[in-house]
MIBAGU-921144 format. One record per residue (C-alpha): x negated, z negated, y negated; residue in one letter. Coordinates in nm, 2 decimals. Example, Ala and Ser with C-alpha at 12.3 -4.5 7.8 and 13.67 -1.06 7.14 Angstrom:
<atoms>
[atom [-1.23,-0.78,0.45],"A"]
[atom [-1.37,-0.71,0.11],"S"]
</atoms>
This chain:
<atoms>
[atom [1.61,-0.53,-2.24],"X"]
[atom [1.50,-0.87,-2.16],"X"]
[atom [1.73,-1.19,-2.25],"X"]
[atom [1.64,-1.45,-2.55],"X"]
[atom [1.85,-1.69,-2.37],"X"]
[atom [1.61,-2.10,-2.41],"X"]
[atom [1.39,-1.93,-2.59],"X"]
[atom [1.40,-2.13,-2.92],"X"]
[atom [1.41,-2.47,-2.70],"X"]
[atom [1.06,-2.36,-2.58],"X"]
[atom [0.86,-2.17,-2.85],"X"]
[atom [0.75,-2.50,-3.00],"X"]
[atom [0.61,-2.55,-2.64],"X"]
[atom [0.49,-2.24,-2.57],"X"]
[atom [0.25,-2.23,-2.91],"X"]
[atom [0.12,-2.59,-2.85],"X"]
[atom [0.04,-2.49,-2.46],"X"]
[atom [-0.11,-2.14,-2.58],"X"]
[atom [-0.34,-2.32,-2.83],"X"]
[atom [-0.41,-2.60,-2.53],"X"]
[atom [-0.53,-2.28,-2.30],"X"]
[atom [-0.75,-2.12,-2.59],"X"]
[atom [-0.92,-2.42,-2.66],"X"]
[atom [-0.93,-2.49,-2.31],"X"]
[atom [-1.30,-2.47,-2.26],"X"]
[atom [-1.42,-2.60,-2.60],"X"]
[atom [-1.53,-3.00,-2.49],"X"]
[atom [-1.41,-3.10,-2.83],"X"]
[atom [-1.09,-2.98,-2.79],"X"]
[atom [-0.99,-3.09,-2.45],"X"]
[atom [-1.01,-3.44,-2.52],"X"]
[atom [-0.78,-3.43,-2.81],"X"]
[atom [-0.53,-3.21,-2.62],"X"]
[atom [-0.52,-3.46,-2.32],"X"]
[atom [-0.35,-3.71,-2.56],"X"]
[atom [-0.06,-3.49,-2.57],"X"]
[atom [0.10,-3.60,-2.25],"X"]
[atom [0.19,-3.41,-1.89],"X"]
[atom [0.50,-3.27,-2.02],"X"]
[atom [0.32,-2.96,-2.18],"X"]
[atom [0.12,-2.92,-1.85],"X"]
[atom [0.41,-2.97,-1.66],"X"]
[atom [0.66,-2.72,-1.87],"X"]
[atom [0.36,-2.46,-1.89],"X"]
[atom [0.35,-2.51,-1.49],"X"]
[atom [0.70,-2.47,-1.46],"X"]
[atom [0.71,-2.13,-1.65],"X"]
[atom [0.46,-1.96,-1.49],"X"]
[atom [0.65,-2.02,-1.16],"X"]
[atom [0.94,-1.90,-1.33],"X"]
[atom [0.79,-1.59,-1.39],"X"]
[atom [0.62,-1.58,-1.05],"X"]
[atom [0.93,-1.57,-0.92],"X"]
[atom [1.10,-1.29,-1.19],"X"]
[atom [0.79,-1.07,-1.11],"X"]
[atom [0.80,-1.10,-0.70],"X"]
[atom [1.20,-1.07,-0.71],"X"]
[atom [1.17,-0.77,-0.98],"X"]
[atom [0.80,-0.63,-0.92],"X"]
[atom [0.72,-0.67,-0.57],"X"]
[atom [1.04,-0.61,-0.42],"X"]
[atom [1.08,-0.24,-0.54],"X"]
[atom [0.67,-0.21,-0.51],"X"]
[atom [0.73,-0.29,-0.10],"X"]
[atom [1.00,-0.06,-0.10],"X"]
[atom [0.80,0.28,-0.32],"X"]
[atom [0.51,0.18,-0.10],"X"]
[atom [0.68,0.25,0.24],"X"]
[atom [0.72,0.55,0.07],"X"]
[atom [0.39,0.60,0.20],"X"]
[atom [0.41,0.57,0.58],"X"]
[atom [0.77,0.73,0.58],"X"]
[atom [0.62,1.09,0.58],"X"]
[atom [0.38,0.96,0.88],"X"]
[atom [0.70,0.80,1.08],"X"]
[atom [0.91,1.08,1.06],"X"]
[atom [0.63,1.34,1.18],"X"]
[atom [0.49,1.12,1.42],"X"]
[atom [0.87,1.07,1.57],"X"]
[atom [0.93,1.41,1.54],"X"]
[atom [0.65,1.53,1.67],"X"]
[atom [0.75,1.39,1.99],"X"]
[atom [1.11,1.59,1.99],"X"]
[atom [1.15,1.99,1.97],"X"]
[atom [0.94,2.00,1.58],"X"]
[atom [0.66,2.15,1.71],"X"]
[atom [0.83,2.41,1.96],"X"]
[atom [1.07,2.48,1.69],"X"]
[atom [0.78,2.58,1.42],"X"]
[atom [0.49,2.66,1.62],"X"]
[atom [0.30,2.38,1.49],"X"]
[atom [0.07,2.43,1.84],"X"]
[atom [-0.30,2.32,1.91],"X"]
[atom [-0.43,2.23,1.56],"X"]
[atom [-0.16,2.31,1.36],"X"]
[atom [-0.03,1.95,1.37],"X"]
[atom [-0.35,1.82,1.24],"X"]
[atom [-0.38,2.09,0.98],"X"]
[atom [-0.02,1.96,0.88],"X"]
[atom [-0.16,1.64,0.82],"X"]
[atom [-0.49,1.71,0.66],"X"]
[atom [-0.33,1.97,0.40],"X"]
[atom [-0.11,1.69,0.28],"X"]
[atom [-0.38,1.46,0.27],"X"]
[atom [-0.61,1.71,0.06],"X"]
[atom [-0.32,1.75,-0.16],"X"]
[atom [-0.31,1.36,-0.20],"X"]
[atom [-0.66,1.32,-0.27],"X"]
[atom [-0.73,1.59,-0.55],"X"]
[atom [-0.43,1.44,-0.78],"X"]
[atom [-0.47,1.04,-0.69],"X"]
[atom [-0.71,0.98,-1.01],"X"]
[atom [-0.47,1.17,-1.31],"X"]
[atom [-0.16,1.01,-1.12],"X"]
[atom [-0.27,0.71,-1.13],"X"]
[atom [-0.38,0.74,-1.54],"X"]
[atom [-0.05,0.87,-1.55],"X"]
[atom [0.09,0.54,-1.52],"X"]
[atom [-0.03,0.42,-1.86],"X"]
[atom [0.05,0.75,-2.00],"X"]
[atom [0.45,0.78,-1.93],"X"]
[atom [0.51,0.38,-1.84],"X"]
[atom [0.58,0.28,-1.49],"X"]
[atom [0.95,0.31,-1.53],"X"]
[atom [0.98,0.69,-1.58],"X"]
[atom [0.64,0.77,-1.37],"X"]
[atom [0.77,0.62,-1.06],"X"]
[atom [1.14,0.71,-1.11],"X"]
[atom [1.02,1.05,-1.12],"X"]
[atom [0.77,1.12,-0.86],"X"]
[atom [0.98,0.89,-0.60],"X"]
[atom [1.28,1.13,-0.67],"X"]
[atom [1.09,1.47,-0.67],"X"]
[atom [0.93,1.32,-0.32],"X"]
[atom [1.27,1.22,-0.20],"X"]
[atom [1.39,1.58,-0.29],"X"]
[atom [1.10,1.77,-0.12],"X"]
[atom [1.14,1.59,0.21],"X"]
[atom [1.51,1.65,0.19],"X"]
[atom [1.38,2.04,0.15],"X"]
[atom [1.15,1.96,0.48],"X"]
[atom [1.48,1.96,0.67],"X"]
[atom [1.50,2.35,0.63],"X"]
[atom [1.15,2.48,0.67],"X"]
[atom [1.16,2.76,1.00],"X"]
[atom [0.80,2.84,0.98],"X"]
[atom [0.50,2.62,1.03],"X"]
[atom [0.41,2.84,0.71],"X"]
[atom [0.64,2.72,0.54],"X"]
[atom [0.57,2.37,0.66],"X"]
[atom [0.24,2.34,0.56],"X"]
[atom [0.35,2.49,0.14],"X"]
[atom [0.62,2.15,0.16],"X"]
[atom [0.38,1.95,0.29],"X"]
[atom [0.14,2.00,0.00],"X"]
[atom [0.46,1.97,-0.28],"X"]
[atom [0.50,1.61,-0.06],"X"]
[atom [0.10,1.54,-0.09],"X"]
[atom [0.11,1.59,-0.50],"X"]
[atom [0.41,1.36,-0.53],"X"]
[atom [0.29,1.09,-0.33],"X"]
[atom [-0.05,1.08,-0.49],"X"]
[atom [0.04,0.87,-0.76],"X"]
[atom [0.29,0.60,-0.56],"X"]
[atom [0.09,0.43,-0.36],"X"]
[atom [-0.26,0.34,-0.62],"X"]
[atom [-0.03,0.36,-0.94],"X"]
[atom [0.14,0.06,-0.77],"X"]
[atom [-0.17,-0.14,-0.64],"X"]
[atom [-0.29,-0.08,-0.98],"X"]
[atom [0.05,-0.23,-1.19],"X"]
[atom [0.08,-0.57,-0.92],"X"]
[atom [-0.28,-0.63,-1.01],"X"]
[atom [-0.18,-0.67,-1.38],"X"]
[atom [0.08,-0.91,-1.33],"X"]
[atom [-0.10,-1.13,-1.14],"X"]
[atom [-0.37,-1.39,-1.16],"X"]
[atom [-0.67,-1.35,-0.88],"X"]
[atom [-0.58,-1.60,-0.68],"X"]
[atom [-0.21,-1.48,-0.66],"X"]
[atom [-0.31,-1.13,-0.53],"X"]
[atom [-0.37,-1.10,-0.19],"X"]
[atom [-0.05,-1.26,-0.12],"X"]
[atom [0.15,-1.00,-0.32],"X"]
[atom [-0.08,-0.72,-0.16],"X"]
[atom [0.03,-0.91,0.15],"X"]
[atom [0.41,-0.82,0.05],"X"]
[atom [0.33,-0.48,-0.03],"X"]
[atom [0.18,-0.42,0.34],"X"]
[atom [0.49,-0.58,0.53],"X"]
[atom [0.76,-0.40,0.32],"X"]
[atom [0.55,-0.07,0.42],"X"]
[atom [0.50,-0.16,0.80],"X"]
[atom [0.81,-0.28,0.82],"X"]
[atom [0.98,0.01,0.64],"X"]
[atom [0.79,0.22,0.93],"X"]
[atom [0.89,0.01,1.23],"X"]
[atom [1.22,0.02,1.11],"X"]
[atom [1.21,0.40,1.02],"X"]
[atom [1.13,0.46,1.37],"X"]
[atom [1.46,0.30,1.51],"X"]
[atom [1.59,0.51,1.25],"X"]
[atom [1.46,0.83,1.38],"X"]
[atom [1.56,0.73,1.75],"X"]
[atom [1.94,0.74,1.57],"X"]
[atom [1.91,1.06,1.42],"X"]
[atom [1.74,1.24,1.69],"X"]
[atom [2.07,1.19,1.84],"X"]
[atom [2.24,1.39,1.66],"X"]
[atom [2.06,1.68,1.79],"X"]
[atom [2.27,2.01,1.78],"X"]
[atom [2.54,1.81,1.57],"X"]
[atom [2.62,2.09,1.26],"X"]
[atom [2.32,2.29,1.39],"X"]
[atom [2.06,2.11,1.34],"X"]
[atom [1.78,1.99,1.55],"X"]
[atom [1.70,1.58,1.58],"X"]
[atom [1.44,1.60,1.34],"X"]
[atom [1.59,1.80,1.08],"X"]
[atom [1.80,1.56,1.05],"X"]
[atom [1.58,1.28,1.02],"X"]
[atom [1.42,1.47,0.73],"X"]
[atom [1.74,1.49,0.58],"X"]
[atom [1.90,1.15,0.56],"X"]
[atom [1.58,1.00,0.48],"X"]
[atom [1.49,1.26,0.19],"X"]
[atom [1.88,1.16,0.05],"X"]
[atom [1.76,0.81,0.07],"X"]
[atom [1.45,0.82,-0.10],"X"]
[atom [1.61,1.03,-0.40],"X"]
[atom [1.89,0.70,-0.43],"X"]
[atom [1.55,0.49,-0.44],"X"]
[atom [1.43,0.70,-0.68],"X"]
[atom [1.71,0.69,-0.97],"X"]
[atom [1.73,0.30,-0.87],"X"]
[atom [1.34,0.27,-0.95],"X"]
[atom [1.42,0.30,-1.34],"X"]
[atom [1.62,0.05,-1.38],"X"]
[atom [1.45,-0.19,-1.12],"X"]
[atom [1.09,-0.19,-1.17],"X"]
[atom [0.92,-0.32,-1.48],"X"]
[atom [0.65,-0.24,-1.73],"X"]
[atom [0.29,-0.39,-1.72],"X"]
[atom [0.29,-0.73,-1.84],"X"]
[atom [0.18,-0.64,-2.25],"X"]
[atom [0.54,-0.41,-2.22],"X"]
[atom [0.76,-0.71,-2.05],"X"]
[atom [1.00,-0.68,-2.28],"X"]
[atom [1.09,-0.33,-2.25],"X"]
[atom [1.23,-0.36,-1.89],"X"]
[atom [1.56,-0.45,-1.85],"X"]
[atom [1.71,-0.75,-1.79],"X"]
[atom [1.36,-0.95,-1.67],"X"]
[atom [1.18,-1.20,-1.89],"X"]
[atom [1.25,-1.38,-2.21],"X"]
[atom [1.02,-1.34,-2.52],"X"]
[atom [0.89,-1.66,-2.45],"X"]
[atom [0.79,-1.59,-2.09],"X"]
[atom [0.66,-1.27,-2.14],"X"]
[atom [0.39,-1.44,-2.44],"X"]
[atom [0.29,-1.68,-2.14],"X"]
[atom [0.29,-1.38,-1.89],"X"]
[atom [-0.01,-1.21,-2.15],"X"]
[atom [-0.18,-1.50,-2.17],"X"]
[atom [-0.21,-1.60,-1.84],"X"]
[atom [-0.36,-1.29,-1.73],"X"]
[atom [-0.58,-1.32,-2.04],"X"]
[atom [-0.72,-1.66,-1.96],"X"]
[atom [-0.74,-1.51,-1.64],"X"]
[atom [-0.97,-1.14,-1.66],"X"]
[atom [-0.96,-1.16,-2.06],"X"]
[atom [-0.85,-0.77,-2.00],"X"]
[atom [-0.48,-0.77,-2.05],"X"]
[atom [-0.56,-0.56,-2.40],"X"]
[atom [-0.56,-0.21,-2.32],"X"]
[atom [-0.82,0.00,-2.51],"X"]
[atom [-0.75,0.37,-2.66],"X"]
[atom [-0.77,0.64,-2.37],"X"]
[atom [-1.06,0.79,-2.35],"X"]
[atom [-1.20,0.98,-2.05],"X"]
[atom [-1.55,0.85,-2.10],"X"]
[atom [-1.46,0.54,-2.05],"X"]
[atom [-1.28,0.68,-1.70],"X"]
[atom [-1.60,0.87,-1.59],"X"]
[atom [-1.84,0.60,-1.63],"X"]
[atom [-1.71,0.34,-1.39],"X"]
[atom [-1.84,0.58,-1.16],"X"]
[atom [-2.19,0.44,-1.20],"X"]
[atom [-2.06,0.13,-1.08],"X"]
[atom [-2.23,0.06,-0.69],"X"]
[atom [-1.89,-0.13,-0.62],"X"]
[atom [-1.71,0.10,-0.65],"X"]
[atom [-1.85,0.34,-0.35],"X"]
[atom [-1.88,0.02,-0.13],"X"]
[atom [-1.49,0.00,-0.15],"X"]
[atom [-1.43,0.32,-0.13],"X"]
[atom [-1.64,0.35,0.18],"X"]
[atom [-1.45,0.09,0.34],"X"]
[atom [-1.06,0.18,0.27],"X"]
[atom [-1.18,0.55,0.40],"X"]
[atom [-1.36,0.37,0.72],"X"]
[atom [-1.00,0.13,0.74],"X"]
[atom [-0.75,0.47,0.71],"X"]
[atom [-0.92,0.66,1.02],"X"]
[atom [-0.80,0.41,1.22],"X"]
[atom [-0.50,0.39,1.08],"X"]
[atom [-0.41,0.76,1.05],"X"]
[atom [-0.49,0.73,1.39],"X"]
[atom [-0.22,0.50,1.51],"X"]
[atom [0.04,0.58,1.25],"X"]
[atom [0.05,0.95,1.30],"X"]
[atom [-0.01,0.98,1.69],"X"]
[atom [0.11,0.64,1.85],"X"]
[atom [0.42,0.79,1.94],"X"]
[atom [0.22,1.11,2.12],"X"]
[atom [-0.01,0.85,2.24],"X"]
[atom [0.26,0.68,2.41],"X"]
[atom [0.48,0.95,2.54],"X"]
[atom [0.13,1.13,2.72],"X"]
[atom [-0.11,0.82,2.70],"X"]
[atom [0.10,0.57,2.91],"X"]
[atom [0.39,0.82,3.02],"X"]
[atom [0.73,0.73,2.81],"X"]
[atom [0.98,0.87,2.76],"X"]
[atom [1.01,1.07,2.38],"X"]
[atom [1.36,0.84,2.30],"X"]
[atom [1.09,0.56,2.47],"X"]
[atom [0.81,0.61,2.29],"X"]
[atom [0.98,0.64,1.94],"X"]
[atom [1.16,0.32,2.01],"X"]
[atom [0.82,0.16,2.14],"X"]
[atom [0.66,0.25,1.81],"X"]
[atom [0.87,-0.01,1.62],"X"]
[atom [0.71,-0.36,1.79],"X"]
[atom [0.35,-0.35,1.67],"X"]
[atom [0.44,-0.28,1.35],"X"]
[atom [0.68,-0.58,1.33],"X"]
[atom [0.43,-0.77,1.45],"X"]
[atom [0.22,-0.72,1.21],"X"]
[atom [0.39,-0.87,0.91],"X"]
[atom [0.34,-1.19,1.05],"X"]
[atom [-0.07,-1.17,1.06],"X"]
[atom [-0.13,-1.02,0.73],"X"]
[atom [0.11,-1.25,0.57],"X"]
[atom [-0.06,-1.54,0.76],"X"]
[atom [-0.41,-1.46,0.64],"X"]
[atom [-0.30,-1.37,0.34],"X"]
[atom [-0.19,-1.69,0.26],"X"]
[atom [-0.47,-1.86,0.36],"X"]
[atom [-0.69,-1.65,0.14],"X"]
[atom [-0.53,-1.72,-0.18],"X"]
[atom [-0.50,-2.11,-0.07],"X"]
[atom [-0.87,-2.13,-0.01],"X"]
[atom [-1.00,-1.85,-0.20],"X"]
[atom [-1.17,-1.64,0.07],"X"]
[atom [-1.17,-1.24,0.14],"X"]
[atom [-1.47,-1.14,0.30],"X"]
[atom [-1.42,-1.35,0.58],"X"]
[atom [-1.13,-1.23,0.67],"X"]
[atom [-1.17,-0.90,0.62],"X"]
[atom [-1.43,-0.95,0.89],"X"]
[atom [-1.20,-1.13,1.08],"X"]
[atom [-0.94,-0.86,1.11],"X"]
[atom [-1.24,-0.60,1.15],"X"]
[atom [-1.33,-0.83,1.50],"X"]
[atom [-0.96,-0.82,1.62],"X"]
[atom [-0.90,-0.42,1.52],"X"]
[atom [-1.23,-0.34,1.76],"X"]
[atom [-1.08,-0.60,2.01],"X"]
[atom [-0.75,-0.45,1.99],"X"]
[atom [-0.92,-0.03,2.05],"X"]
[atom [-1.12,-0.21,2.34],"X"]
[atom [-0.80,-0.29,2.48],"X"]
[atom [-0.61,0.03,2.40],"X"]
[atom [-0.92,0.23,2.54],"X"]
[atom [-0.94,0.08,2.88],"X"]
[atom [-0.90,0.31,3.20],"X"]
[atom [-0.61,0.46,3.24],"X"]
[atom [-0.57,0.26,3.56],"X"]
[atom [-0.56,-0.05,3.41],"X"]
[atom [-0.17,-0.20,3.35],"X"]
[atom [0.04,-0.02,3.07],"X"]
[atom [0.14,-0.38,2.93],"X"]
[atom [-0.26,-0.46,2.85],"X"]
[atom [-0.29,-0.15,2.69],"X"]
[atom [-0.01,-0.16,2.50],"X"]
[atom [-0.05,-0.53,2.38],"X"]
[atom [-0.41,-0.38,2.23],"X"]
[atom [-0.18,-0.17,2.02],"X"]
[atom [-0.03,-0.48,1.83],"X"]
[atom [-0.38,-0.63,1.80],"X"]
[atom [-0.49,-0.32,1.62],"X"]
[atom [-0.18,-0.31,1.43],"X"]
[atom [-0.15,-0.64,1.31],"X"]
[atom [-0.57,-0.64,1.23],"X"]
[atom [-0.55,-0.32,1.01],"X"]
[atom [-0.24,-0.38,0.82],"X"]
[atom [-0.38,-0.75,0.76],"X"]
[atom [-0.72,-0.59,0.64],"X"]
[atom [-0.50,-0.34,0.41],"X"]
[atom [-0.39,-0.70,0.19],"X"]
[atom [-0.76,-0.83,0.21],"X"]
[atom [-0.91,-0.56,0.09],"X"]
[atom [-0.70,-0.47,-0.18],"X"]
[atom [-0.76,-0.83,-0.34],"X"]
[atom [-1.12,-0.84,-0.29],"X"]
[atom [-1.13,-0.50,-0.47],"X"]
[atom [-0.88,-0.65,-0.78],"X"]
[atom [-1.06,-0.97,-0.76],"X"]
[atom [-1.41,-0.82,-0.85],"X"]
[atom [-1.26,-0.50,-1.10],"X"]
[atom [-1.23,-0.64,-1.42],"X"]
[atom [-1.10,-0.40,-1.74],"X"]
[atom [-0.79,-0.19,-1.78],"X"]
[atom [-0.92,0.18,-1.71],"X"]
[atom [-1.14,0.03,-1.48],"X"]
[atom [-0.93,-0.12,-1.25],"X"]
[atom [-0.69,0.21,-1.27],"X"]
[atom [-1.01,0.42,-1.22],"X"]
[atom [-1.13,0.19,-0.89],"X"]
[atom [-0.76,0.20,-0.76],"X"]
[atom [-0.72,0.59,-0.75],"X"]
[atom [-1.16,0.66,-0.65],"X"]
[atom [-1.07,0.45,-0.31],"X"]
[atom [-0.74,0.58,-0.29],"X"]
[atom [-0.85,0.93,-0.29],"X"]
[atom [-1.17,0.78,-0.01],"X"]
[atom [-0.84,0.68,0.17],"X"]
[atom [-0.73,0.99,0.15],"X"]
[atom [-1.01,1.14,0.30],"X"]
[atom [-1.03,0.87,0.58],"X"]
[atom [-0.66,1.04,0.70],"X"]
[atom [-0.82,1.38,0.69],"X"]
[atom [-1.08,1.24,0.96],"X"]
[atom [-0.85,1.01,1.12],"X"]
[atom [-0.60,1.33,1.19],"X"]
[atom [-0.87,1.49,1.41],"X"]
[atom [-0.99,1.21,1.64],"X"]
[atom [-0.67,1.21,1.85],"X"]
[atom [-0.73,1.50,2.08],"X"]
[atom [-0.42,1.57,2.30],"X"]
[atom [-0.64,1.75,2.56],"X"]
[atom [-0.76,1.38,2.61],"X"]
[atom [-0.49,1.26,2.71],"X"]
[atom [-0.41,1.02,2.84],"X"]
[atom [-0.73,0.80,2.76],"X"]
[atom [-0.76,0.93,2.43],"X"]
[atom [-1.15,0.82,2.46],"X"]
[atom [-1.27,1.00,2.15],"X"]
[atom [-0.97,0.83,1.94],"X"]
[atom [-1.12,0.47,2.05],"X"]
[atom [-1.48,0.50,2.02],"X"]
[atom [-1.48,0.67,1.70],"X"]
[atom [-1.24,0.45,1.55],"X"]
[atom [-1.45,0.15,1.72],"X"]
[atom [-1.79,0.31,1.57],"X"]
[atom [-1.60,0.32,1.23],"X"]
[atom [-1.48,-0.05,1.22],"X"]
[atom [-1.84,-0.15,1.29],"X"]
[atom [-1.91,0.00,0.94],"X"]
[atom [-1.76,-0.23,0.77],"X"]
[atom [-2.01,-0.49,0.81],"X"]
[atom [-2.27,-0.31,0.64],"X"]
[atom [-2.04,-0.19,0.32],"X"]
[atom [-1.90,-0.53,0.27],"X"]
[atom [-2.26,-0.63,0.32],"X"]
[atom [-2.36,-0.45,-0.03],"X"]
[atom [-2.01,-0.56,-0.22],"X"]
[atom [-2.11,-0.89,-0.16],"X"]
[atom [-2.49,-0.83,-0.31],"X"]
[atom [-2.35,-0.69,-0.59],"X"]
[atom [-2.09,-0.97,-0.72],"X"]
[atom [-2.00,-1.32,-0.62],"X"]
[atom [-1.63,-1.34,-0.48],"X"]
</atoms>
């Protein structure tokens, strides 16, 4: 439970401020309530950073880490897909792909009540729980001997991971103020790219252990990571906190004053921090809403590309620009580094100056720049086609951030926002499906289909963003 601790020195505060922000707009009030002095201004200021601070410590920190959760099935595959995993199961020809797309179907059909399911159970026990059951089923991965029997665990680990990734979107979106988003979405992406770049140095380790108590390299990997993800999981209870109307149900975070102030911020924000009786009516008919398809359209345009890359880069470097495997795992890691530093760059500027459309165009210019690159001859120098793979990188993870705080800038409304969040999750879902079938591996090594599709898709943006833009004012 939260502490109490300087919360009598401030209530008197707090109520004078919280009358200050309703009366805020009223012309007859603001005049009176400047005669009160900067210190009520200056406390309220001080507060809210406080609880900036609480939330991005307590909220975003374990958000980043459940979120990596998402790219750590697609950087252990994509490693060991470049070790004996497909001899050793028969995942041949389009069996890998299949692989992927089963998950991904499995992802899709369950985003929407998973992500309901938030409000339902609380975001305490919901996460807890799926993050342990996914950290149990890839530890089960480990033992799999038929591709059969790979493709049944990999829809067990599509179901559980439908509700991580847009239940957690959906709860950071509550606790912040629109301007403060794309910043946090920013943290999100470089704890999950980061997680992946470093899961992928990870991998390299346990592939070493190849024949060690009869296991193959990538059993283990499976393994060790599946044991991880299970700690994560029991952690997640006691870490991550409720939606900001809840505060003071999660342990140890805010004080009863802060969490008043945390409400009404968001109130005098979106005025939708009151959460109206379920009802699935009022689910269905944000459907009607033309937004809604235009960002669903693009986060399913955005994920081909980056099924692309995150799945096969390590194929596409062992038989595109001829790697070693222990090479091409370990050559993996860099872009993805890399990228934290762009999307937290242009994340900062948009909250500073207010802007997403531009930059999501921005990024969608460097991602086709980065492909052009990547798809030059195959004669052309290794290093130039290589450095298109951290231009690519660093464009679509920066574009992940954007887009996720134009779409919570311009949702307003509880089960709206939740409804928005799992509709383009499950269109992102369905951009992996397509994504998982560009990369032809009888192409190698120009992978020409890979590049121009994913080059054709990008340009798609402009047109989707295009009729976002018609339909609100950012």
């Amino acid at each position: 439970m939260g502490h109490n601790h300087g919360q009598q020195s401030t209530s008197a505060m707090t109520t004078s401020v919280a009358a200050r922000t309703v009366n805020s707009e009223d012309p007859a009030t603001s005049e009176h309530n400047n005669d009160e002095g900067p210190s009520i201004p200056a406390e309220w200021e001080h507060l809210e950073s406080r609880i900036r601070r609480k939330a991005d410590l307590r909220l975003c920190s374990i958000a980043g880490i459940l979120c990596s959760l998402n790219l750590l099935d697609s950087g252990i595959l994509a490693s060991a897909s470049v070790t004996t995993l497909l001899d050793d199961l028969d995942l041949k020809g389009q069996r890998y792909s299949v692989s992927i797309f089963i998950f991904t179907v499995a992802t899709v059909v369950f985003q929407l009540p998973c992500t309901v399911a938030v409000r339902w159970f609380g975001p305490r026990t919901w996460f807890a729980c799926i993050t342990f059951c996914f950290g149990l089923i890839t530890l089960c991965t480990a033992f799999v001997q038929t591709w059969r029997q790979m493709i049944a665990v990999r829809i067990l680990l599509g179901i559980c991971m439908s509700g991580i990734y847009p239940g957690l979107t959906y709860l950071v979106s509550t606790w912040y103020t629109r301007q403060e988003q794309q910043l946090r979405f920013a943290f999100l992406q470089s704890g999950e790219v980061a997680a992946l770049a470093t899961g992928y140095i990870v991998n390299y380790g346990l592939n070493q252990l190849h024949g060690k108590a009869g296991l193959e390299g990538w059993r283990w990997m499976y393994l060790v990571q599946g044991l991880i993800t299970c700690v994560i999981g029991i952690i997640t209870y006691w870490w991550i906190v409720d939606f900001p109307e809840n505060a003071r149900g999660s342990f140890y975070f805010l004080t009863e004053t802060e969490a008043k102030i945390a409400v009404q911020r968001i109130q005098a924000d979106r005025g939708d921090v009151a959460l109206d009786p379920f009802e699935w009516r009022k689910v269905l008919v944000n459907f009607t809403d033309p937004k809604l398809y235009g960002f669903a359209c693009m986060y399913f345009l955005l994920n081909i590309v980056s099924t692309a890359l995150n799945y096969f880069l390590p194929q596409i470097l062992e038989s595109g620009m001829g790697f070693s495997s222990n090479e091409s795992i370990l050559l993996s890691t860099p872009p993805y580094y890399w990228s934290v530093i762009p999307v937290l760059f242009t994340s900062l500027i948009g909250d500073i100056y207010r802007i997403r459309g531009a930059l999501i165009t921005f990024n969608a210019l460097c991602l086709i720049a980065g492909y052009l690159m990547f798809g030059l001859p195959t004669s052309a120098q290794v290093t130039v086609r290589y450095i298109g793979t951290f231009l690519a990188t660093g464009a679509y993870v920066s574009n992940w951030a954007a887009l996720n705080a134009f779409m919570a800038n311009n949702v307003v409304g509880q089960w709206k926002r939740a409804t928005t969040a799992a509709a383009v999750a499950a269109c992102n879902g369905l951009g992996s499906i397509a994504g998982s079938y560009i990369v032809r591996q009888q192409e190698a090594p120009g992978y020409q289909t890979a590049v121009w599709v994913s080059i054709g898709y990008v340009t798609s943006f402009f047109p989707n963003q295009y009729q976002i833009v018609v339909c609100v004012s950012v």
